[in-house]
N, C-alpha and C positions, 0 to 999 in steps of 0.2 A: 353532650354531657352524659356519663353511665349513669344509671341508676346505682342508690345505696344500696349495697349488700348488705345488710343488718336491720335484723325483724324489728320492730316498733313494739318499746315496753310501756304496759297499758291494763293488763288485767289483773284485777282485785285477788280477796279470797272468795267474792260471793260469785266472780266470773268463774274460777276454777271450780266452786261445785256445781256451777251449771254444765261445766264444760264434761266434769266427771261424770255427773248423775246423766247430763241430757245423754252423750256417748252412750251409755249403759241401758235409757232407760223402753228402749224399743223393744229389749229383751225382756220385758213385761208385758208388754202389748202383744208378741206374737212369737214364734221360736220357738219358745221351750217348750210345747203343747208334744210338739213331735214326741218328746221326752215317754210319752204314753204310750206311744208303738211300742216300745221295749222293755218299760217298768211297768208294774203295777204302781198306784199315788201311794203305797206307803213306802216300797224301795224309790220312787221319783225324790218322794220328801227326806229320803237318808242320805240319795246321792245330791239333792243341793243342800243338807246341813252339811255334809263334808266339804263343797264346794265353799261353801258360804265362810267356812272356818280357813281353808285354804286362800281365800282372799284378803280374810283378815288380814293373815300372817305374810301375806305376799305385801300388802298395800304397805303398811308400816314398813318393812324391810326397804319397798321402793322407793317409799318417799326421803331414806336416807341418800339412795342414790341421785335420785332427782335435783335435792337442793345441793348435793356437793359438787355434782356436774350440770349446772342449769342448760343442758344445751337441746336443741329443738329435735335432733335425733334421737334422743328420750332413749332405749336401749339400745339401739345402736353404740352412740356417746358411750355408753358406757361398757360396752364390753370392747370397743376398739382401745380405750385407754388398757383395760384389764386385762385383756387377753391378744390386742394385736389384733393386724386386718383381718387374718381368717375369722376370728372372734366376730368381729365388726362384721364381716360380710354375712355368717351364719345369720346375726342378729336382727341385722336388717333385712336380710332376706323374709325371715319366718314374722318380721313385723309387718314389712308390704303386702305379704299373704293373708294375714289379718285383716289390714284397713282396706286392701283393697276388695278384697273379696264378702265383707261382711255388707258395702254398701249396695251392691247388686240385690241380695237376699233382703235388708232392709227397702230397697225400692220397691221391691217386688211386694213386699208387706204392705207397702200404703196402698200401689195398683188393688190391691184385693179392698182394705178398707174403704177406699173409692169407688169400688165396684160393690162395694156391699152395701153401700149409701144410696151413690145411683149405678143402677143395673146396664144403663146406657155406656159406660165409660168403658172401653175395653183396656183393663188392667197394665196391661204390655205397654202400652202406649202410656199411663200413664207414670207409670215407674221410671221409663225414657224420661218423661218430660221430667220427674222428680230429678234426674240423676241432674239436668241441666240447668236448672233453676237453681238446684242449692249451688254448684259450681259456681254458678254465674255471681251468688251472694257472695261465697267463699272470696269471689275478686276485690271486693268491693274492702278489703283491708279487713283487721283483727281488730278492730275498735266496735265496726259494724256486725260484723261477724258474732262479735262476743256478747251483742247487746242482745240482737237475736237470737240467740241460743239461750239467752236469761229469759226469754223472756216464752219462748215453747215449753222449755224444762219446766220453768212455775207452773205453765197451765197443766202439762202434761203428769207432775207430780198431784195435781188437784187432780185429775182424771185417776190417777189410783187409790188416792183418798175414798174420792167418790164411788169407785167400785166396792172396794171394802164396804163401804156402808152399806149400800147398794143388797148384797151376798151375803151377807153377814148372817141377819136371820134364815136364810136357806143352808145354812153349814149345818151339817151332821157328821160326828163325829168315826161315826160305823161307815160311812161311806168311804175314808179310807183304809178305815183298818179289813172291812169284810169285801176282798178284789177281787174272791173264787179261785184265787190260789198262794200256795204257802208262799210266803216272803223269801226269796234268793237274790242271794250277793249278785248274782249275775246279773241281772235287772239293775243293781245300782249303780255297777260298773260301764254296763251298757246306755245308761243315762246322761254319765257323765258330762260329753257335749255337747248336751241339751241343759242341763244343770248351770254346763261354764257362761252359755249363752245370757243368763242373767247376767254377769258381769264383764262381759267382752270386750274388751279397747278401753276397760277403767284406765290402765295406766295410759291410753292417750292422752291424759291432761299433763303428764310430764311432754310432752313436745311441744306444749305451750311457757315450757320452764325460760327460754329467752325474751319471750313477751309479758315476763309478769315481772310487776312493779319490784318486788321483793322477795325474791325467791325463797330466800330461808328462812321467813316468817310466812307469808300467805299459802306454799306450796302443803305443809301440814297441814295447813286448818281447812284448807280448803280440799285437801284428798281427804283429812280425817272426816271431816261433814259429809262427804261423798259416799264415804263407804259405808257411814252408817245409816245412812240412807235408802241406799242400793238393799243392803241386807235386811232392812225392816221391810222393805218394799217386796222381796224375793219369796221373804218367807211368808208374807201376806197370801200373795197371789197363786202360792203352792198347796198350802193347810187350805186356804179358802175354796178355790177352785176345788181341786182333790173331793172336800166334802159335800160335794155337788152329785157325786155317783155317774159324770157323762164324760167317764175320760176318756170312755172308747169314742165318741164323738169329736170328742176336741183335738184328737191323734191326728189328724186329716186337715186340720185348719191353720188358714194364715191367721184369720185373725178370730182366739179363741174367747175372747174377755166378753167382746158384743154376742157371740155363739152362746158363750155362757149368760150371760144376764138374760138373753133372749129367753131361756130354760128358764129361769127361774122366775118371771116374769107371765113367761106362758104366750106371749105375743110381742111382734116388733113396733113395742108402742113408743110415743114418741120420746123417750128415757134414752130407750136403748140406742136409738137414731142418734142423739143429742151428744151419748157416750164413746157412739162411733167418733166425732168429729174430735176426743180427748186422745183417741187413739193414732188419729192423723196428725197427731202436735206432739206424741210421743216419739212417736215415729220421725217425723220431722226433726226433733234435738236429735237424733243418733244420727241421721242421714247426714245434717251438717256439722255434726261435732266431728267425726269421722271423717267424713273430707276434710278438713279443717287438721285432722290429724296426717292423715296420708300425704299430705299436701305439704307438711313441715316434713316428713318422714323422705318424701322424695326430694324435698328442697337439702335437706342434708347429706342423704347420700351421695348426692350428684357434685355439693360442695364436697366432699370429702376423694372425691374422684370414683365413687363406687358405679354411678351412673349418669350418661353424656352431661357435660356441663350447663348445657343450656337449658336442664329442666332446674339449676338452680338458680335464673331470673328472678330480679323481683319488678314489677311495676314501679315506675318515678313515684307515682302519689300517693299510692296504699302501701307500699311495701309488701305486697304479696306475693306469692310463687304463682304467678300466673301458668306459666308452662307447667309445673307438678300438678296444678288442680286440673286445667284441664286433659292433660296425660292420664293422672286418673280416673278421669270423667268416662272419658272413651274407653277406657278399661272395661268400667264398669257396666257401661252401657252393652259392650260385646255381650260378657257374663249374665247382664240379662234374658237374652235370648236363648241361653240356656234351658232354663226354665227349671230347674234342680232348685231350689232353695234350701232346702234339705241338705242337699253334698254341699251346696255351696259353704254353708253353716258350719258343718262339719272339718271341710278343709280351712276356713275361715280359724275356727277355735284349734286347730292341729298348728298351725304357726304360732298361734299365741300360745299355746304350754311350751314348746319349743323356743318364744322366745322366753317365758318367764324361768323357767329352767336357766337359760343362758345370762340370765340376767342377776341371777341368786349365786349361780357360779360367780360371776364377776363380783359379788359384793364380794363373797369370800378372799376372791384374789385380791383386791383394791385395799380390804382389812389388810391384808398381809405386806402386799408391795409399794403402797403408800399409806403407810402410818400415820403421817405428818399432813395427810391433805384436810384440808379445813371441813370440818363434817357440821354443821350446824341444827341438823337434826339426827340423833343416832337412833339406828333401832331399839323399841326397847326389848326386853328379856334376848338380849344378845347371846349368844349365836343360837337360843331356841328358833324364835320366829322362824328366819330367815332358812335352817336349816329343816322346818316343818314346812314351811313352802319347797323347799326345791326335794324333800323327800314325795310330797303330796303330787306335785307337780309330775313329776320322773310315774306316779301310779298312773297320773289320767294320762300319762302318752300311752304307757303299755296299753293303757286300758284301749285306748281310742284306733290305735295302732293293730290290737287285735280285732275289734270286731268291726274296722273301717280297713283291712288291705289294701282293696283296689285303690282309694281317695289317698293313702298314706304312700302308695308305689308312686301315684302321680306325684304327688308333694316332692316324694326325694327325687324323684327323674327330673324334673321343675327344677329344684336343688342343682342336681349335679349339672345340667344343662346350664345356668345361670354362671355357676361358678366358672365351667370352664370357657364363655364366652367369656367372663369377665379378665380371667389369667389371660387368656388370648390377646386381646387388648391390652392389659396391661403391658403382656412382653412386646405387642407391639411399639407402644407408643415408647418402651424403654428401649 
């Protein structure tokens, strides 16, 4: 007897802001810090209020796509309707680039948190074991998957709570404004990727659009709770940190939040220990929200014939993409070894503007070439929004694009290699 092809519908609105916020919420915990190499904290703080306003206008615009195409390939789905395979192929291309690539960089975040807890642990090893552990949950169905992910994100969102309070009285305002040098555009431009890093794979809770109960009522409320989450959280941990005065310290760290409290506490007492273990739960929601993503991402393409068909299996009794999760798994585990977290970031966030670009073009088209398709949530302030994202959007590629070449040549060689394996095959099997 085959296994059912068709995901199992089961998640709430309260499971989509877990799914959104946990996805997002490691780019608090660790990432952005890089952002320091390049800006000074008051151009850092300009280029995530651009960022931040860029996601607004992106989220809303998304979430019209989302519920009028509820399908698990999230942009994909939607620029293959709008624009046709090449559309479709672009789309998912620069989305697998994304979830695959962000989870390596997130393993590698907890490795360091765990080694910054116990000194004994060697990091490498334990970012492997993350990658395999959460795969291993990811199998275990979308029911379980979903609870757990509710249930990191809570704690995980209390660990930023708790840092805020934590920081709060060591904030000084002069510590961002006086950096010992003038404020330049260039610095916020160059930020950028580190900026986007707070919000990376939000729209990964659209590939959970075939497994929610109600797509065109929970899919808003649950990305709208998301983002504005994401954005109080963002801009917390920027102004706060910033007026700490050690961002040439925090430039160099996986994990800068325990770095930080350490500072302003003056020793690693047992606060700071207790705060690390908020950070491994942060860390933990992205690692498995993101698999969880990549894992529908590659079960779609595969259904759609973009990649071998048998990574779009599902399990008789969970309904899961057994083969996508662990396909991705081993992905990720190679890219560990790496040891770039940094590039990896970087080319991680250069698929996602590229696919969000891609995805703002297609609403345009889909307005135009089905009129008539049932929209249950519309963007509002139509065609601003959507047109301020893909203007916004189209700045951080150039921007990313010029001060990242060598990561951006790889990107398109990746690109055009992909593609034309893919044509290859296609004409073959035609």
């Amino acid at each position: 007897m085959e296994e059912q092809n068709t995901l199992k519908k089961m998640l709430k609105p309260i499971h989509l802001w877990a799914i959104a916020v946990g996805l997002v919420i490691s780019g608090d915990y660790f990432g952005w810090s890089y952002g320091y190499k390049v800006a000074s904290p008051l151009e850092f703080l300009v280029s995530t209020i651009i960022i931040s306003f860029f996601y607004i206008s992106f989220a809303f615009s998304f979430t019209e796509l989302s519920t009028a195409i509820p399908k698990a390939g999230g942009p994909f789905a939607y620029s293959l309707k709008a624009l046709g395979r090449f559309g479709g192929f672009v789309a998912g291309f620069a989305t697998l680039v994304e979830f695959l690539l962000a989870p390596p960089a997130i393993a590698a975040a907890l490795g360091a948190y765990l080694h910054f807890l116990f000194p004994q642990i060697p990091p490498t090893a334990a970012a492997i074991v993350a990658i395999v552990v959460f795969t291993l949950i990811n199998l275990l169905g979308i029911e379980q998957t979903a609870r757990f992910e509710l249930l990191v994100t809570v704690v995980a969102s209390l660990g930023i709570l708790f840092y805020f309070f934590q920081i709060a009285p060591h904030f000084q305002v002069e510590k961002i404004l006086e950096s010992g040098t003038p404020f330049n555009w260039t610095g916020v431009f160059a930020a950028i990727p580190f900026a986007i890093w707070f919000y990376l794979a939000l729209e990964g809770v659209a590939m959970a659009a075939e497994e929610t109960e109600n797509p065109t009522k929970d899919i808003p409320l649950g990305y709208g709770l998301g983002i504005g989450t994401l954005v109080f959280f963002a801009l917390g941990v920027v102004i706060l940190t910033s007026g700490l005065g050690i961002s040439a310290q925090l430039a160099q760290s996986d994990n800068p939040l325990p770095q930080a409290l350490l500072f302003a506490k003056g020793e690693q007492t047992m606060m700071v220990n207790a705060f690390a273990f908020f950070g491994l739960f942060g860390i933990m929601a992205s690692l498995l929200g993101i698999i969880l993503g990549y894992s529908r991402q590659i079960y779609a393409l595969s259904r759609e014939g973009f990649l071998p068909k048998f990574l779009s299996k599902l399990t008789k009794k969970t309904q899961a993409p057994a083969n996508a999760s662990i396909a991705g798994g081993i992905f990720g585990i190679i890219c560990i070894f790496s040891g770039k977290t940094d590039q990896l970031i970087t080319l991680s966030v250069l698929g996602a503007i590229v696919m969000y670009i891609i995805s703002m073009v297609s609403l345009f088209v889909l307005k135009r070439k089905f009129p008539d398709l049932p929209r249950p949530y519309q963007t509002p302030f139509y065609p601003f929004f959507p047109a301020v994202a893909l203007i916004l959007g189209i700045v951080c590629l150039v921007s990313v694009v010029y001060y990242n070449l060598v990561l951006a040549g790889i990107f398109l060689f990746a690109f055009l290699l992909s593609f034309g394996l893919y044509a290859m095959m296609k004409g073959v099997k035609e």
